[in-house]
Biopython code that builds the backbone (N, CA, C, O; Angstrom):
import numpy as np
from Bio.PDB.StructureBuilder import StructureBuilder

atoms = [
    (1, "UNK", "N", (17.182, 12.493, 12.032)),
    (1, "UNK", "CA", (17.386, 11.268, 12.751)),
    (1, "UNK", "C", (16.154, 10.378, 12.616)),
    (1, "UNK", "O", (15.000, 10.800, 12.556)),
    (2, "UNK", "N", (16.550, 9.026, 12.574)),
    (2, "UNK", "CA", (15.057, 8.182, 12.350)),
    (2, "UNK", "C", (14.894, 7.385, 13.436)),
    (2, "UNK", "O", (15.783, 6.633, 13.835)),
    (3, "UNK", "N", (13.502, 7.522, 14.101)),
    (3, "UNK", "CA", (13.473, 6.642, 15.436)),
    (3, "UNK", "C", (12.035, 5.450, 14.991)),
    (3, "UNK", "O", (11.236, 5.667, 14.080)),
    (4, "UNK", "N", (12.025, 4.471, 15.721)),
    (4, "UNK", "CA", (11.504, 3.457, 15.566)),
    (4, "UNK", "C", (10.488, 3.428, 16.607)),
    (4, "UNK", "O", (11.051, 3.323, 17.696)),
    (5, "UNK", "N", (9.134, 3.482, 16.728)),
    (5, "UNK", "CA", (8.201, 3.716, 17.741)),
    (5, "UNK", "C", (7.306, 2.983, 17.837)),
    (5, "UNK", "O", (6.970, 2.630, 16.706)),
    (6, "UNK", "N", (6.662, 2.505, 18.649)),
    (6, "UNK", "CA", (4.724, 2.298, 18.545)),
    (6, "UNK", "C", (3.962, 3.103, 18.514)),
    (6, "UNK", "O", (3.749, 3.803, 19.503)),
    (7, "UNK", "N", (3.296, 3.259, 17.341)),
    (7, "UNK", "CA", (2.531, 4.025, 17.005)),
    (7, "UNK", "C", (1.534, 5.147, 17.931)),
    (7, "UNK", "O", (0.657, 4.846, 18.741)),
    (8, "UNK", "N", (1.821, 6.016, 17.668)),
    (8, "UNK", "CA", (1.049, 7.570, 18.603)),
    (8, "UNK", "C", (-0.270, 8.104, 17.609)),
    (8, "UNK", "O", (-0.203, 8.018, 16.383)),
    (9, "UNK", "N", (-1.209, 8.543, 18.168)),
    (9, "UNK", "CA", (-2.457, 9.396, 17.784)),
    (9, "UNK", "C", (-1.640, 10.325, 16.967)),
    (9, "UNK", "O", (-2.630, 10.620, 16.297)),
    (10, "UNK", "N", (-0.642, 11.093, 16.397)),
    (10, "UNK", "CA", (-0.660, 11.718, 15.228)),
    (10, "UNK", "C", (0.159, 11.220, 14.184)),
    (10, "UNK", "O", (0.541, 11.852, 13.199)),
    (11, "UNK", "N", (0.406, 10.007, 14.479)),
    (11, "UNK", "CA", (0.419, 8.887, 13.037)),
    (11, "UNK", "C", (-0.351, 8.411, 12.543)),
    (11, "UNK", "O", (-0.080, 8.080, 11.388)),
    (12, "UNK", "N", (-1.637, 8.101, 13.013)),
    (12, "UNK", "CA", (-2.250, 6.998, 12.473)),
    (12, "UNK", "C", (-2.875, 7.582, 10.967)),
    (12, "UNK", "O", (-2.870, 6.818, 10.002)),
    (13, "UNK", "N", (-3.201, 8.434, 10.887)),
    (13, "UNK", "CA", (-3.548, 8.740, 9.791)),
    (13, "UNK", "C", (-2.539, 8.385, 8.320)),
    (13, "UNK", "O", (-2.724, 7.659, 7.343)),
    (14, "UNK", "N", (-1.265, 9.424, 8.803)),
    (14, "UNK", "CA", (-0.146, 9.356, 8.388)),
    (14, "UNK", "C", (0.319, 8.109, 7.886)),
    (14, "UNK", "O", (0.751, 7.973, 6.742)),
    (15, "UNK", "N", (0.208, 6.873, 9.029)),
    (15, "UNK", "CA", (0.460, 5.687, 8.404)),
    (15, "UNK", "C", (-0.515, 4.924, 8.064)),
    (15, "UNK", "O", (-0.229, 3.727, 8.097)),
    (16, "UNK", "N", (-1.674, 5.205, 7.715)),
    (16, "UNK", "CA", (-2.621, 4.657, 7.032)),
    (16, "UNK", "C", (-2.451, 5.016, 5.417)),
    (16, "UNK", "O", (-2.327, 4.219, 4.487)),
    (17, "UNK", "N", (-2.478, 6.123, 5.389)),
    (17, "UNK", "CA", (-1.823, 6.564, 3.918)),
    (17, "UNK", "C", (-0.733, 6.356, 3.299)),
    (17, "UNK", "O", (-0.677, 6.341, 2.070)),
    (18, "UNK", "N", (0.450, 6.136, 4.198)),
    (18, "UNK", "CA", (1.785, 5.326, 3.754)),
    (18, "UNK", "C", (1.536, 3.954, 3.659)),
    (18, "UNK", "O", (2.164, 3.341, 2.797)),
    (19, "UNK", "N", (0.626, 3.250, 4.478)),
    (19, "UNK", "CA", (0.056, 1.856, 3.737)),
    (19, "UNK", "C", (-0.581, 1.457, 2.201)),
    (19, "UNK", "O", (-0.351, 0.547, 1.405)),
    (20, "UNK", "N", (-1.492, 2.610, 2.218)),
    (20, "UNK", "CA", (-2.027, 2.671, 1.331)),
    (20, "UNK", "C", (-1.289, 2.824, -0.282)),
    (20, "UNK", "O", (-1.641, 2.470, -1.407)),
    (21, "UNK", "N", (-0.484, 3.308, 0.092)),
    (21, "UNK", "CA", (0.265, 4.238, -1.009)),
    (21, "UNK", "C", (1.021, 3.266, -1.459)),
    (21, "UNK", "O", (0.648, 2.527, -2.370)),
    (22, "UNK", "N", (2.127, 3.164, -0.889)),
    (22, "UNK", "CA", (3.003, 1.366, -0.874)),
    (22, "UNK", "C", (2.140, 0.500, -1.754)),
    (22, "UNK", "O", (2.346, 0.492, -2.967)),
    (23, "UNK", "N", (0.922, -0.434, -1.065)),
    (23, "UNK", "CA", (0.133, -1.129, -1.984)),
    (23, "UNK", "C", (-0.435, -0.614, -2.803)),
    (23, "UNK", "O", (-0.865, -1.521, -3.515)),
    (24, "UNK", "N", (-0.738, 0.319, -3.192)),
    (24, "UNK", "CA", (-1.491, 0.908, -4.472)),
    (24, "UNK", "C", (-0.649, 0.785, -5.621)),
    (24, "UNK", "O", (-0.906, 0.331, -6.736)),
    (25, "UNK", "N", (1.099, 1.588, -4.839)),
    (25, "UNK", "CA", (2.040, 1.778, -6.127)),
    (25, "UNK", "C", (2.689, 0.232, -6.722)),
    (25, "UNK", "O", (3.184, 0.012, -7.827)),
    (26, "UNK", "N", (2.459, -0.864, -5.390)),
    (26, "UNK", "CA", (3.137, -2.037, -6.058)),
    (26, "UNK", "C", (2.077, -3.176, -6.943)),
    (26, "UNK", "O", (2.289, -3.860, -7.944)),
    (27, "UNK", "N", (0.807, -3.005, -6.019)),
    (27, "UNK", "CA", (-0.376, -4.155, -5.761)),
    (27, "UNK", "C", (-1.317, -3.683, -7.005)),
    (27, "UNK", "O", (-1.834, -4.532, -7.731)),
    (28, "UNK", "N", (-1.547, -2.048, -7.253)),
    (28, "UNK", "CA", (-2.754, -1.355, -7.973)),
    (28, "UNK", "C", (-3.649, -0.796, -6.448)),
    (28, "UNK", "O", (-3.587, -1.207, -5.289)),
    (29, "UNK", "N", (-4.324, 0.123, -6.986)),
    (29, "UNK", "CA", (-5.338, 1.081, -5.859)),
    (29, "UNK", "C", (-6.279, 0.224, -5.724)),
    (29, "UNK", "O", (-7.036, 1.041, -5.200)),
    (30, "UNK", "N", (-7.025, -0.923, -5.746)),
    (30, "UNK", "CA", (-7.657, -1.462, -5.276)),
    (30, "UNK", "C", (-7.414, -2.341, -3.865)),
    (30, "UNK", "O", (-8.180, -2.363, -2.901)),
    (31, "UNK", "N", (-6.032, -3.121, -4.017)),
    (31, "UNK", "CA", (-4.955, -3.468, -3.044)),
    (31, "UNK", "C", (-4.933, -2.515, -2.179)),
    (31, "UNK", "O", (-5.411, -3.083, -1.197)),
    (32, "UNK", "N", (-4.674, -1.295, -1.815)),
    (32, "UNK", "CA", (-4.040, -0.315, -1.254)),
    (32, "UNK", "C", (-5.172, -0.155, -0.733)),
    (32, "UNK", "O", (-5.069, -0.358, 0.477)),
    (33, "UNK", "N", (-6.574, 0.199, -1.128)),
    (33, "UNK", "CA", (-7.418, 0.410, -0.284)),
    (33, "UNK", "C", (-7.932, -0.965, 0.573)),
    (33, "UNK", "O", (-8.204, -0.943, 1.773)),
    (34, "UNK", "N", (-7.976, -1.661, 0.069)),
    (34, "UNK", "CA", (-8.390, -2.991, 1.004)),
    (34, "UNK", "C", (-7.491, -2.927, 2.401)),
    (34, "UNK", "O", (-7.859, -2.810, 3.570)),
    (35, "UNK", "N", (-5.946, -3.071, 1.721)),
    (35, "UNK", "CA", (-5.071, -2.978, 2.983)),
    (35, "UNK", "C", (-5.221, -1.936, 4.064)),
    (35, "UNK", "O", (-5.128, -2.154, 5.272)),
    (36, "UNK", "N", (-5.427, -0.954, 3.572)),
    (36, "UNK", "CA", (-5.546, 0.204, 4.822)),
    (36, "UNK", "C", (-7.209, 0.268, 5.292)),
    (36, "UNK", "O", (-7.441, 1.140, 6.129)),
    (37, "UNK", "N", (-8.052, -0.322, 4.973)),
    (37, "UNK", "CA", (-9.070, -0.571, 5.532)),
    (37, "UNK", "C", (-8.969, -1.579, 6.719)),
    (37, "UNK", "O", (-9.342, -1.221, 7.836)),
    (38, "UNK", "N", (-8.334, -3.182, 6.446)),
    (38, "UNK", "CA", (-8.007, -4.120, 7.143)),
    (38, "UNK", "C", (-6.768, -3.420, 8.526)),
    (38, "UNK", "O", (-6.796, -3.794, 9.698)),
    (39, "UNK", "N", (-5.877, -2.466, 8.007)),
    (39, "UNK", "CA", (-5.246, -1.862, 9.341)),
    (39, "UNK", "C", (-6.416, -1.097, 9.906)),
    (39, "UNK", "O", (-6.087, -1.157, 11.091)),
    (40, "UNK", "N", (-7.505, -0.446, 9.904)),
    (40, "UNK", "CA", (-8.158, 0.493, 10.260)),
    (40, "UNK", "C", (-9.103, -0.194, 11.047)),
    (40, "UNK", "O", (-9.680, 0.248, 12.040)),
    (41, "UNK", "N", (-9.236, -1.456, 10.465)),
    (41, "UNK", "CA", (-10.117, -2.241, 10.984)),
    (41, "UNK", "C", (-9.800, -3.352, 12.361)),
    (41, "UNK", "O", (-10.498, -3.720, 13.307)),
    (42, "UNK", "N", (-8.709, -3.584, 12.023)),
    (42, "UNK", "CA", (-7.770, -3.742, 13.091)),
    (42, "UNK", "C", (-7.563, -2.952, 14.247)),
    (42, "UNK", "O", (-7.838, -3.233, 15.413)),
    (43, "UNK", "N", (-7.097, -2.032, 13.827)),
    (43, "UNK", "CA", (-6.981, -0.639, 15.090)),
    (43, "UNK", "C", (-8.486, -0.225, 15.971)),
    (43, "UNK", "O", (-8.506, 0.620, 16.866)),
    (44, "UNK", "N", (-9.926, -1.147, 15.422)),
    (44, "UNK", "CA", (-11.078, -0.324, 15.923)),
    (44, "UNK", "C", (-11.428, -2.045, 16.483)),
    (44, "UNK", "O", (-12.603, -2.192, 16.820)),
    (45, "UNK", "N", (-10.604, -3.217, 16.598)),
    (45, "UNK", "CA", (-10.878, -4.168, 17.548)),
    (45, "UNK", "C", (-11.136, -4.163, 19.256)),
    (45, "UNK", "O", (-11.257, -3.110, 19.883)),
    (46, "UNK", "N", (-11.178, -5.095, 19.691)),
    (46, "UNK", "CA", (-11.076, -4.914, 21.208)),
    (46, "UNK", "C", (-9.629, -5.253, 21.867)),
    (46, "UNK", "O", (-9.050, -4.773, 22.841)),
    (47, "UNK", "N", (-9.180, -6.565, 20.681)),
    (47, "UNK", "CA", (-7.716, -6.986, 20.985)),
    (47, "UNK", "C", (-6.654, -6.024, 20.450)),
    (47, "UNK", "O", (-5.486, -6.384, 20.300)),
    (48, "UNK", "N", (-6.974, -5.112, 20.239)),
    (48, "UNK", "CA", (-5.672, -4.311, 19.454)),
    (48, "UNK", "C", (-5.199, -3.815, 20.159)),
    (48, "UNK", "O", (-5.718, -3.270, 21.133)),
    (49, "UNK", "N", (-3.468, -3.873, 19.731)),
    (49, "UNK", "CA", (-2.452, -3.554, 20.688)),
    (49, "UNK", "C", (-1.451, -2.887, 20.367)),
    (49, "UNK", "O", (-0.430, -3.469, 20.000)),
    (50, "UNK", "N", (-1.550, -0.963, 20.459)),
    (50, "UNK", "CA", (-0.917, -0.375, 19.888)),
    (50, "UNK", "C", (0.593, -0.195, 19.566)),
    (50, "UNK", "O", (1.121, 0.298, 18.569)),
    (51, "UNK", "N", (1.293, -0.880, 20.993)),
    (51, "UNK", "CA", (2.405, -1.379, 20.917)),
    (51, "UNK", "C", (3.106, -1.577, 20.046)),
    (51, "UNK", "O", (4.247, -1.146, 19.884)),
    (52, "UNK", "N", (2.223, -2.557, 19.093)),
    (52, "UNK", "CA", (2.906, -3.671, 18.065)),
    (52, "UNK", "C", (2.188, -3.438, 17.076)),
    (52, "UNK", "O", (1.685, -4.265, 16.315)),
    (53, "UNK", "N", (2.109, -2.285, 17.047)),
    (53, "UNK", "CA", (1.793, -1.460, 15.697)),
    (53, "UNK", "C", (3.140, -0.441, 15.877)),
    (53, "UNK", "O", (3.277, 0.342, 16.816)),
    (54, "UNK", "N", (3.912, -0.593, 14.981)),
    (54, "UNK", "CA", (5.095, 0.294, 15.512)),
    (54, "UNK", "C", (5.497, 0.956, 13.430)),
    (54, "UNK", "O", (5.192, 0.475, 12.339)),
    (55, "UNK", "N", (6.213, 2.103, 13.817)),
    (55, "UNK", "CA", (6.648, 3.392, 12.525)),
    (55, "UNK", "C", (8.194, 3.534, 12.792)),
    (55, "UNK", "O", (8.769, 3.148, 13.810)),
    (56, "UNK", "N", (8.746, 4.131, 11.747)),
    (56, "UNK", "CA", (10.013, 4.746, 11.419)),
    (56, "UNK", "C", (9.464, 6.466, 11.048)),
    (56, "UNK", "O", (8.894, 7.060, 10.133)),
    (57, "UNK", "N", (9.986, 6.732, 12.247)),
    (57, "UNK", "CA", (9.610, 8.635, 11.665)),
    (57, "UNK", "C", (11.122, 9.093, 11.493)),
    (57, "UNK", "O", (11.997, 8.738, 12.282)),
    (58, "UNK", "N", (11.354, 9.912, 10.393)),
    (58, "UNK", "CA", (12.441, 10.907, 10.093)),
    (58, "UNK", "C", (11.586, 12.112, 9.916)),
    (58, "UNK", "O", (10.585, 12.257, 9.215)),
    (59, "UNK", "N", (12.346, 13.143, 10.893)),
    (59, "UNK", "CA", (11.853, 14.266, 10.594)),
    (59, "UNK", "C", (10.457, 15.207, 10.682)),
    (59, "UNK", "O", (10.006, 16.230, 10.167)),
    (60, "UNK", "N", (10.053, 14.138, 11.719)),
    (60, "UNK", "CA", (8.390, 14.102, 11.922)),
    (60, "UNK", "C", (7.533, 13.352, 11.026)),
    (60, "UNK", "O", (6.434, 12.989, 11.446)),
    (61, "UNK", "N", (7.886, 13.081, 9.879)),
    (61, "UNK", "CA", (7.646, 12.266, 9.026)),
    (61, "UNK", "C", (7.516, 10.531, 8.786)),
    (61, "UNK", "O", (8.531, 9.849, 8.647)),
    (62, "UNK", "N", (6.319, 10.017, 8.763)),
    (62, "UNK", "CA", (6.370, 8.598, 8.601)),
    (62, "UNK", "C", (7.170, 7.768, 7.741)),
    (62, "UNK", "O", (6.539, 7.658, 6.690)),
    (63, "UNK", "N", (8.232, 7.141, 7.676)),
    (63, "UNK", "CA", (9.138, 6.381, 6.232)),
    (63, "UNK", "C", (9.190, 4.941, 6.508)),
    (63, "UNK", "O", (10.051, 4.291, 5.915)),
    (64, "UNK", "N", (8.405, 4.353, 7.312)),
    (64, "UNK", "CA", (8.080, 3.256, 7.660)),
    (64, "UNK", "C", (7.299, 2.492, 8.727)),
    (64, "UNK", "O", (7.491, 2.803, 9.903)),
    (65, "UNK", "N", (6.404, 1.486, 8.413)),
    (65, "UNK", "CA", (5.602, 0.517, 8.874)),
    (65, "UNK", "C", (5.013, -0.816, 8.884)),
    (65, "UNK", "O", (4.605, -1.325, 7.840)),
    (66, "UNK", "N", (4.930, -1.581, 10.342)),
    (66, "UNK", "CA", (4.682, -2.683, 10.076)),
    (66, "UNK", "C", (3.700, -2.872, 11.500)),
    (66, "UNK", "O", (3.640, -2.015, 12.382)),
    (67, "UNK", "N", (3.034, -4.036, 11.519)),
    (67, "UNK", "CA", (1.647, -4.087, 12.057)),
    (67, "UNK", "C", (1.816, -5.330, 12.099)),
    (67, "UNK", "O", (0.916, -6.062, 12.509)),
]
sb = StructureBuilder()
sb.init_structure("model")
sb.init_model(0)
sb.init_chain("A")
sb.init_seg("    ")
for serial, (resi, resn, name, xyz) in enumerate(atoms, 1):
    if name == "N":
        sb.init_residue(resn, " ", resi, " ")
    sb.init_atom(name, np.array(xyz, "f"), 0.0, 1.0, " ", f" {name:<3s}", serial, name[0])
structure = sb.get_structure()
Protein backbone atom coordinates (compact mmCIF):
# COMPACT_ATOMS: atom_id res chain seq x y z
CA UNK A 1 0.00 0.00 0.00
CA UNK A 2 1.40 3.56 -0.71
CA UNK A 3 0.77 6.33 1.81
CA UNK A 4 1.58 9.96 1.36
CA UNK A 5 3.26 11.62 4.54
CA UNK A 6 5.39 14.48 5.97
CA UNK A 7 8.39 13.47 6.28
CA UNK A 8 9.63 11.36 9.64
CA UNK A 9 13.38 10.97 11.10
CA UNK A 10 13.75 7.56 9.26
CA UNK A 11 13.31 9.06 5.87
CA UNK A 12 15.36 11.66 5.66
CA UNK A 13 18.22 9.98 4.69
CA UNK A 14 16.27 7.70 2.46
CA UNK A 15 14.90 10.68 0.71
CA UNK A 16 17.90 12.49 0.36
CA UNK A 17 19.29 9.71 -1.72
CA UNK A 18 16.10 9.29 -3.77
CA UNK A 19 16.72 13.03 -4.56
CA UNK A 20 19.86 12.56 -5.38
CA UNK A 21 19.54 9.66 -7.55
CA UNK A 22 16.53 11.11 -9.70
CA UNK A 23 18.88 14.18 -10.53
CA UNK A 24 21.97 12.43 -11.09
CA UNK A 25 20.11 9.81 -13.46
CA UNK A 26 18.27 12.73 -15.42
CA UNK A 27 20.52 16.09 -14.69
CA UNK A 28 24.28 14.04 -14.41
CA UNK A 29 25.90 13.49 -10.66
CA UNK A 30 26.92 16.81 -10.33
CA UNK A 31 23.08 18.04 -10.39
CA UNK A 32 22.15 15.35 -7.96
CA UNK A 33 24.61 16.33 -5.54
CA UNK A 34 23.96 20.03 -5.52
CA UNK A 35 20.20 19.17 -5.19
CA UNK A 36 20.40 17.03 -2.17
CA UNK A 37 22.77 19.33 -0.53
CA UNK A 38 20.23 22.42 -1.10
CA UNK A 39 17.36 19.87 0.57
CA UNK A 40 19.85 19.21 3.44
CA UNK A 41 20.45 22.59 3.66
CA UNK A 42 17.08 23.49 3.85
CA UNK A 43 16.13 20.95 6.47
CA UNK A 44 19.17 22.54 8.89
CA UNK A 45 17.27 26.25 8.54
CA UNK A 46 15.38 27.91 11.32
CA UNK A 47 12.23 28.31 8.96
CA UNK A 48 11.96 24.74 8.02
CA UNK A 49 8.84 23.08 8.09
CA UNK A 50 8.73 19.46 8.16
CA UNK A 51 5.22 19.25 7.29
CA UNK A 52 5.73 20.34 3.80
CA UNK A 53 8.38 18.26 3.21
CA UNK A 54 6.16 15.33 2.50
CA UNK A 55 7.13 11.22 0.73
CA UNK A 56 5.24 8.39 -0.93
CA UNK A 57 6.36 5.20 1.05
CA UNK A 58 5.36 1.66 -0.40
CA UNK A 59 6.38 -0.93 1.64
CA UNK A 60 8.52 0.96 4.01
CA UNK A 61 10.19 2.14 1.16
CA UNK A 62 10.60 5.77 -0.22
CA UNK A 63 9.00 6.00 -4.17
CA UNK A 64 8.41 9.53 -3.88
CA UNK A 65 9.19 13.25 -3.06
CA UNK A 66 8.58 16.74 -3.05
CA UNK A 67 9.75 19.71 -0.82
Amino acid sequence: MRTIQSIEDQYLLPAAELVEAVFSASEGAESGELVRRLVEEIRSKRFYLPELELIMVEDGEVIGYVM
